[in-house]
C-alpha positions in Angstrom: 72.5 72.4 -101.0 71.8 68.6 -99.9 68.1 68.5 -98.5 67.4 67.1 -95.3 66.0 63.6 -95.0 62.2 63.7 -94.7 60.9 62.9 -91.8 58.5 59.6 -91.3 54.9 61.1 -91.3 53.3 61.5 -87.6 51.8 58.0 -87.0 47.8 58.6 -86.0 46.5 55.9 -83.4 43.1 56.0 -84.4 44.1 55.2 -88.2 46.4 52.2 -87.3 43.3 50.9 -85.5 41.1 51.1 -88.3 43.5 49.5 -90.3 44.0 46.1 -87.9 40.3 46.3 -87.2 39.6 45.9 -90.8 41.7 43.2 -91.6 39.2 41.1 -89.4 37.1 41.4 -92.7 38.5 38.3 -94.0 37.0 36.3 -91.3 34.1 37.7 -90.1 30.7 36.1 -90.7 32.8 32.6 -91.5 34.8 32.0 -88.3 33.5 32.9 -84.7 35.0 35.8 -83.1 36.5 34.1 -80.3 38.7 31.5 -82.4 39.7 34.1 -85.7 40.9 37.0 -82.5 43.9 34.9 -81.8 45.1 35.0 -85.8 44.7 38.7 -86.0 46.4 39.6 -82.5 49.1 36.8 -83.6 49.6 38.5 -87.0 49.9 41.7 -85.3 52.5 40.5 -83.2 54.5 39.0 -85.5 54.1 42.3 -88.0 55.4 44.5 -84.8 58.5 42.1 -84.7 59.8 41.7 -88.1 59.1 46.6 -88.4 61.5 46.2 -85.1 64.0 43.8 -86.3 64.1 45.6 -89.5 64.9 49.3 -88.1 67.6 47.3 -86.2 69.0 46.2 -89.1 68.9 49.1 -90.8 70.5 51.2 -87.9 73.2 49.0 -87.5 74.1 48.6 -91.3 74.8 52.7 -90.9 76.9 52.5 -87.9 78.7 49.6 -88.8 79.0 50.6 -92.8 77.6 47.3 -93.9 79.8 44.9 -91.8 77.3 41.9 -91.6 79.4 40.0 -88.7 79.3 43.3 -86.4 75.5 43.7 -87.4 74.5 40.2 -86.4 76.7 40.8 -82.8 74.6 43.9 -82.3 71.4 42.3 -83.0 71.8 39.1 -80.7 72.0 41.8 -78.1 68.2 42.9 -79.0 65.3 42.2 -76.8 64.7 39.5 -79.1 65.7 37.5 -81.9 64.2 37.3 -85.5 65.3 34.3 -87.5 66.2 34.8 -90.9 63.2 34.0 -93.2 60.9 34.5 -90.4 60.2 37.8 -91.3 56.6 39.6 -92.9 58.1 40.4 -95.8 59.4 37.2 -96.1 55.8 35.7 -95.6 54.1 38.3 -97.7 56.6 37.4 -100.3 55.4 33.6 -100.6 51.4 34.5 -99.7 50.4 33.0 -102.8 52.4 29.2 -101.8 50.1 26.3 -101.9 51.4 25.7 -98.0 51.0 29.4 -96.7 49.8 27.9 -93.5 52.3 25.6 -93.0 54.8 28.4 -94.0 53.4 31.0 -91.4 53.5 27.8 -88.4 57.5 27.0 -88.9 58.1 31.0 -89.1 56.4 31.1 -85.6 57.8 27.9 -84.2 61.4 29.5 -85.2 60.9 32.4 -83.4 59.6 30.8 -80.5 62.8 28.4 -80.4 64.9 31.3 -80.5 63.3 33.7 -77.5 62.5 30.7 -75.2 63.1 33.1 -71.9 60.4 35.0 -73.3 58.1 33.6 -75.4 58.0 29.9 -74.9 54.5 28.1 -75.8 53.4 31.9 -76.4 52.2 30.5 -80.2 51.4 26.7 -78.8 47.8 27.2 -79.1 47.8 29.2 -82.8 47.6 26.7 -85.9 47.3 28.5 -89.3 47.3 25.0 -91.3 43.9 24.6 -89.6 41.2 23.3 -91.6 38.8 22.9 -88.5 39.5 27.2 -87.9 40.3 28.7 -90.9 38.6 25.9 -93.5 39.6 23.4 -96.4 42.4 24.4 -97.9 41.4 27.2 -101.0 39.6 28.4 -98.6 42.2 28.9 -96.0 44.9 29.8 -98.2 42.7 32.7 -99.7 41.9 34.3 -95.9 45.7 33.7 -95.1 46.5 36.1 -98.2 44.0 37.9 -97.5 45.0 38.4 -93.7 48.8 38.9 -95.0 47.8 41.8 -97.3 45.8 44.1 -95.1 49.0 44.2 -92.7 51.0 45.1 -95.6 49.3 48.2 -95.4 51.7 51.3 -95.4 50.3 52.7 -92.8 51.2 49.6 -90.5 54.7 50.3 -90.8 55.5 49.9 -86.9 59.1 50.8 -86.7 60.9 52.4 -83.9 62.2 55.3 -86.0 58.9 55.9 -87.2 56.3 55.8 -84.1 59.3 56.7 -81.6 58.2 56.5 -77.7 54.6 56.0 -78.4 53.1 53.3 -77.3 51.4 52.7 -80.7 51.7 49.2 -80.9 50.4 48.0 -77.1 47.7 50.8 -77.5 46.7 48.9 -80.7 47.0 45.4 -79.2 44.6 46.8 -76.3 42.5 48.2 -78.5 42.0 45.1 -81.1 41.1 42.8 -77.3 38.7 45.2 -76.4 36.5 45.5 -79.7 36.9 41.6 -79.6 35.5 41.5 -76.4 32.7 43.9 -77.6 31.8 41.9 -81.1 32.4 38.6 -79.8 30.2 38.9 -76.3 30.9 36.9 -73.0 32.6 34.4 -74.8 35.4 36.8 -76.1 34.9 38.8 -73.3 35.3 37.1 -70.4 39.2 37.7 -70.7 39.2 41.9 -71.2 38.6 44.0 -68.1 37.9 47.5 -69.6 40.7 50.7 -69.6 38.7 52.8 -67.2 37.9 49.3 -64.8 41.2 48.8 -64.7 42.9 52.7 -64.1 39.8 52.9 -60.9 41.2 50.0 -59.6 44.8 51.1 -59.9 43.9 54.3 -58.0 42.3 52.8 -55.7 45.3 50.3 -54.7 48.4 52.4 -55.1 51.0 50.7 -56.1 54.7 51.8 -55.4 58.1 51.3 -56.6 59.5 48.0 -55.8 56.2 46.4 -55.3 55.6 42.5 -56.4 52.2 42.6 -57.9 49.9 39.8 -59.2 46.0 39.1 -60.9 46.2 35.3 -60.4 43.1 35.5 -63.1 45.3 38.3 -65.3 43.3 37.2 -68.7 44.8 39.4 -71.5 46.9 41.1 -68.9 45.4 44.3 -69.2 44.9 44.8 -65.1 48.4 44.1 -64.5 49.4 46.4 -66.7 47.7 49.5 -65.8 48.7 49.1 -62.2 52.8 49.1 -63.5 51.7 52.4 -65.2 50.3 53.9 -62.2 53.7 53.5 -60.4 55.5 55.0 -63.9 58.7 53.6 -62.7 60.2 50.4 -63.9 61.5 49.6 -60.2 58.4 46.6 -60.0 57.7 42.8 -60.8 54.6 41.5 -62.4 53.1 38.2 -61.7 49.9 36.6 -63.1 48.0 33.2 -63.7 45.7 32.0 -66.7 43.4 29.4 -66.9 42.8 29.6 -70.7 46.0 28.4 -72.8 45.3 30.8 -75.5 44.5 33.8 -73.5 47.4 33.2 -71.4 49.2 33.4 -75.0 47.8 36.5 -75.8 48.9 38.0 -71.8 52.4 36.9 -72.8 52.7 39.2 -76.3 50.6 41.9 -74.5 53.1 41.9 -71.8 56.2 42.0 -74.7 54.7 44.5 -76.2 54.4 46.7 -73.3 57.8 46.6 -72.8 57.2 44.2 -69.6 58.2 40.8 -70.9 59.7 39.9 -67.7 56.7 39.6 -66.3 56.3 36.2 -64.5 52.2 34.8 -66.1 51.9 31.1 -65.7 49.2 29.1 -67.3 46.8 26.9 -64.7 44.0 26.8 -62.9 44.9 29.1 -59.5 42.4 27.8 -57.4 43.1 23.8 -58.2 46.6 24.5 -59.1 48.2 27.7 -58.0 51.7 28.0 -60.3 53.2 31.2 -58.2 55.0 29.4 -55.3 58.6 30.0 -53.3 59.9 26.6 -51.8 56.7 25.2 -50.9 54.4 28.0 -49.8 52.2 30.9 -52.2 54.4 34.0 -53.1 53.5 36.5 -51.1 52.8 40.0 -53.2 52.0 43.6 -52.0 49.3 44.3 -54.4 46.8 41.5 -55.5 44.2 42.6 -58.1 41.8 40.3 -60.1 38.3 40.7 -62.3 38.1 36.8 -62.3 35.0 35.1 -63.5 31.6 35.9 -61.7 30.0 33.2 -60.0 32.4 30.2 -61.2 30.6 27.0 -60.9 32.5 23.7 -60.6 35.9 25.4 -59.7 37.3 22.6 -57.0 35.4 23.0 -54.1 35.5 19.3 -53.4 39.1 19.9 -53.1 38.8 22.8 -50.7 38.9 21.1 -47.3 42.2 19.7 -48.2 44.1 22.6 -49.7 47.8 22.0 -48.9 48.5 25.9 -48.9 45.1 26.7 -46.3 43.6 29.2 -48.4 40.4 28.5 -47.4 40.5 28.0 -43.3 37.4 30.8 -43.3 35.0 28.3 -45.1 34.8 26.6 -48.1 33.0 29.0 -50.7 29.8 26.8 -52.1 30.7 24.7 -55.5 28.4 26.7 -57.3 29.9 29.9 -57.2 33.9 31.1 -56.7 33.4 34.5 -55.7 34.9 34.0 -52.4 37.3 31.5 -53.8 39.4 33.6 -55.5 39.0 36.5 -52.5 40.6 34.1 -49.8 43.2 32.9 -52.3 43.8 36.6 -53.2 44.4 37.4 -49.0 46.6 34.4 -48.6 48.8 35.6 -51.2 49.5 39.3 -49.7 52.4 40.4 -48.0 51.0 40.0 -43.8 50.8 43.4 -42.6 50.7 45.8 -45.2 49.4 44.0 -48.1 46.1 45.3 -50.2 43.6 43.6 -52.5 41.3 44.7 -54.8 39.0 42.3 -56.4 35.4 42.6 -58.6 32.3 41.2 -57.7 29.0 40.4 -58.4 26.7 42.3 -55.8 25.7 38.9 -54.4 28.9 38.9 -53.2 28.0 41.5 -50.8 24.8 39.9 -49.2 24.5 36.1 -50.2 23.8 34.1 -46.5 24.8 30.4 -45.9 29.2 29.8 -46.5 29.4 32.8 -48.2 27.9 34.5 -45.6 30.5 32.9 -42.4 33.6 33.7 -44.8 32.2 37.5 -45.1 31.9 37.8 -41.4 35.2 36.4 -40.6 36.7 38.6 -43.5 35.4 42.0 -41.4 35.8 40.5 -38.3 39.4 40.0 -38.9 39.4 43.7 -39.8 40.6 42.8 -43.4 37.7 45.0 -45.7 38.6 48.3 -46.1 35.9 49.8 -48.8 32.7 48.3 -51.1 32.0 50.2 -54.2 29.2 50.2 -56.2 30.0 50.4 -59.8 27.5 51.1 -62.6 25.9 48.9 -64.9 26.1 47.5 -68.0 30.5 48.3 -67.7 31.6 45.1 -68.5 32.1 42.8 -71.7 29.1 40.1 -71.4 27.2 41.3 -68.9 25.1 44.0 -68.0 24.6 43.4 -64.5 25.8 46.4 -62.1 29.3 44.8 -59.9 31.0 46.0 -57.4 34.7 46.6 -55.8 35.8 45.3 -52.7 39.2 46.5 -51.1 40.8 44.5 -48.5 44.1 45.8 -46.6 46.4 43.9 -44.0 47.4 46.9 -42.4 44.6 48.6 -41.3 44.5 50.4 -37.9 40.5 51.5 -38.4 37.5 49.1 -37.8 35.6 50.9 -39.7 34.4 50.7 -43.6 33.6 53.1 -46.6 31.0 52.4 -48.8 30.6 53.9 -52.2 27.5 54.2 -54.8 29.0 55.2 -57.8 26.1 53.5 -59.8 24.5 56.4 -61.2 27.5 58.6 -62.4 28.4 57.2 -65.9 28.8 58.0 -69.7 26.2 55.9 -71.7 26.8 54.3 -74.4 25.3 52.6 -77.4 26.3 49.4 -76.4 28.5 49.6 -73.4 28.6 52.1 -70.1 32.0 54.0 -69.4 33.2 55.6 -66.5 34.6 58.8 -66.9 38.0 60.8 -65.8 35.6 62.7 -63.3 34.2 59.2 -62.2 36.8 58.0 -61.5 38.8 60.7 -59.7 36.0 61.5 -57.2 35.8 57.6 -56.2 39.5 57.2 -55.7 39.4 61.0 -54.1 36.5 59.8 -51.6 38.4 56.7 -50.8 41.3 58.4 -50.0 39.3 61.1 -47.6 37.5 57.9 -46.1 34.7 60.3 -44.9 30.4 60.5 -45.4 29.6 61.7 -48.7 25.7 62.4 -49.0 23.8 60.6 -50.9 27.4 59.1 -51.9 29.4 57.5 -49.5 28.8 56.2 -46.2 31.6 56.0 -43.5 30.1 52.5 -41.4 31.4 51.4 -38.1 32.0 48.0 -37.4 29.2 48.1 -34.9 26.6 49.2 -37.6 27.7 46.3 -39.8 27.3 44.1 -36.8 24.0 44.6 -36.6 23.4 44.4 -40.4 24.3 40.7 -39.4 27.7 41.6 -42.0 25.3 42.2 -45.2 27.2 44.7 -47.4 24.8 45.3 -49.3 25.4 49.2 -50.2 21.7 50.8 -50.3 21.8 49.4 -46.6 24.8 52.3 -45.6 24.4 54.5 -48.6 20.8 56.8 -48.8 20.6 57.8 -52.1 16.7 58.3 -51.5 15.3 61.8 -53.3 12.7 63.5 -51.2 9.9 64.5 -53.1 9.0 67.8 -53.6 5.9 68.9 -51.0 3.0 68.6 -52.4 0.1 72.1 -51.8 -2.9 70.0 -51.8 -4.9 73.0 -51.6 -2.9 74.9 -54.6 -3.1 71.8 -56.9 -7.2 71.6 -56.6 -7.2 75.6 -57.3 -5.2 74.9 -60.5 -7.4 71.3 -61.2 -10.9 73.4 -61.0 -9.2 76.1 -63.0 -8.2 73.8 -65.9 -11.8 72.3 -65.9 -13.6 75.9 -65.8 -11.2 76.6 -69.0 -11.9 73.3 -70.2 -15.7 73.6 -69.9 -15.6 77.0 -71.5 -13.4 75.5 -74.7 -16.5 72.9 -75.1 -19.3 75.6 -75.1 -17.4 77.4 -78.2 -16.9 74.0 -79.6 -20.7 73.9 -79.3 -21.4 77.2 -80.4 -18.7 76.9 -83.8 -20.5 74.0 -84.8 -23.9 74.6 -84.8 -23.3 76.8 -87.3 -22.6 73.7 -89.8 -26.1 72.5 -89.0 -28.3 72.2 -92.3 
């Protein structure tokens, strides 16, 4: 009897990360996190492509019986297009050439060529020939075959037939950004907004089918992201801007890899040069969602006054610090009337006085801010400072605004704070009730911000104050002159035990 084909083993998530985590090894300690991150999320890329192209291939050669000019129709149909030679194995197979860099940079530049719609200047930024990154050229051509063997590992084998619907391969990708973020400190960080960030903010903005949503600061892309999987429908359009060439790369693959490659993510500067325009106005989006950077200094407010597009009629934000840049160019850009934004914030966001201050009162006064939450500290890559949420809605009927602390409810950890699945389903639950929680929430009227002269500032609306216990004065002194009677009584013995050692 002919025995049934054995099945590909069960691919474990936590083992493929530990296998693309260690394959760092080869630069670590030589080359600084934030430059080796793009060679590793590269090679991963590129791994995941030739595993895909070669279950194609494979597939097809069984359908078609081996006809090589009905297998290369079927593939140009694919999602993509792997030129021949361009492969891993082909790579592996030449990892000990004199020019392995040179090799691995025509490989990309080939693939690049032929996917233009889709990844076009995704591998501009990446140079494996470089001596400045990777170092003089034994040097380099050691780490490269170094770098090409740990992904050769069996257990990277990424193929369709083998890891089926899982996301294995974006959950990796996400997973490699984030310890980078974690080893590498602001400077690697800047660009990651954590999972659980990200899901709270998702919640909290409810996206729906057919929405147009953007993060004109989208880093990695990992915001974006989440909110399409909140609506768990395909019937949506993703937009984003980076300022950063080579994180705006590594948006792009994240995006491929996610299955949404036909997400629009330009690469500029949004606040000097916003890329997302129709005819000559800002696209106009139903959900706007952004972690840009905190306190941005130098970011163009010279250039405010004259902003062709008006983003910033409330006020120019001071040049010091962006915060309310990116807010009023996040407003501008939602659909009028039922548009919503969610943006991150340093808490002086909430109570800083002078331009910041006008633009905040003309933001409430306009009836725009529709919730402040307080977020715990220490959640974010490079910072420990606590931040806070602001959500903004164009089609509010209320005046009035919910504040949340969720400061103090948290998982710690060694090196990083979380928030939990409990964390974050009672803030989205609270928002969504819109009513006093206490000790929690605070439901403000517009009158009672008034008169807080429109500081936000959330220990201003929220009491979290703990009463202490009531003190019996008389009770305490019974129990004081108890101990020192017991007290006095322990020091006679004392006494009496050691004059017995007297000579």
């Amino acid at each position: 009897m002919t025995q049934p084909p054995l099945l590909p083993p069960e691919v474990n998530q936590d083992e493929i990360n530990a296998v693309v985590w260690k394959a760092c090894d080869t630069f670590r300690g030589v080359v600084d996190p934030s430059e080796y991150k793009n060679y590793i999320l590269v090679f991963l890329f590129l791994k995941y492509l030739s595993d895909v192209w070669k279950d194609r291939r494979e597939q097809y050669a069984r359908e078609f019986g081996g006809d090589e000019e009905r297998i290369r129709r079927r593939l140009s149909r694919e999602r993509f297009v792997l030129p021949d030679g361009c492969d891993f194995e082909t790579i592996y197979a030449k990892r000990n050439e004199a020019n392995i860099g040179e090799i691995i940079n025509i490989a990309l530049e080939q693939i690049e060529d032929e996917n233009k719609a889709k990844l076009e200047g995704v591998f501009r930024n990446i140079d494996f020939n470089s001596e400045g990154n990777l170092g003089q050229t034994k040097e380099r051509n050691r780490r490269l075959k170094h770098l090409i063997e740990d992904f050769a590992d069996a257990r990277l084998d990424l193929r369709p037939s083998r890891i089926g619907d899982q996301d294995v391969i974006g959950n990796a990708y996400e997973y490699l950004i984030a310890n980078f973020a974690g080893d590498a400190g602001k400077k690697a960080g800047e660009f990651y907004t954590p999972a659980e960030v990200s899901i709270l903010l998702a919640h909290l903005l409810r996206p729906q089918r057919g929405h147009r949503i953007c993060d004109p600061a989208c880093g990695s892309g990992s915001l974006l992201i989440r909110m399409a999987d909140e609506i768990g429908d395909r019937d949506f359009a993703l937009y984003g801007q980076e300022s950063n060439g080579s994180t705006w790369a590594l948006c792009r693959m994240n995006m491929f890899l996610h299955g949404k490659d036909s997400a629009r993510i330009e690469w500029g500067d949004t606040l000097r040069n916003p890329k997302l325009i129709e005819g000559d106005a800002l696209m106009k989006f139903d959900i706007v969602a952004a972690n840009p950077p905190f306190s941005l200094d130098k970011w163009g407010a010279e250039e405010a006054a004259g902003d062709r597009f008006n983003r910033f009629h409330r006020g120019a934000p001071p040049k010091s610090k962006a915060d309310y840049a990116f807010i009023s160019h996040m407003i501008e850009t939602t659909v009028e009337g039922t548009g919503r934004v969610g943006v991150i914030v340093p808490h002086g966001v909430l109570f800083r006085a002078g331009a910041e201050g006008r633009i905040r009162q003309r933001l409430i006064e306009e009836n725009l801010l529709d919730a402040v939450i307080g977020l715990p500290a220490n959640l974010f890559y490079g910072t420990g400072i606590p931040a806070a949420m602001l959500i903004f809605d164009r089609g509010r009927k209320m005046k009035d605004v919910l504040f949340i602390d969720a400061s103090r409810e948290y998982e710690q950890g060694k090196n990083q704070n979380r928030l939990r699945r409990q964390d974050i389903e009672k803030i989205a639950s609270t928002h969504t009730k819109f009513e006093t929680v206490e000790k929690y929430a605070y439901r403000a009227t517009f009158e009672e911000i008034r008169e807080n002269d429109f500081n936000l500032n959330i220990p201003r609306y929220v009491d979290t104050f703990e009463e202490e216990e009531e003190i019996d004065i008389q009770a305490l002194q019974a129990e004081i002159d108890g101990l020192e009677a017991e007290l006095a009584e322990v020091r006679a013995e004392m006494k009496r035990q050691l004059k017995g050692f007297e000579l």
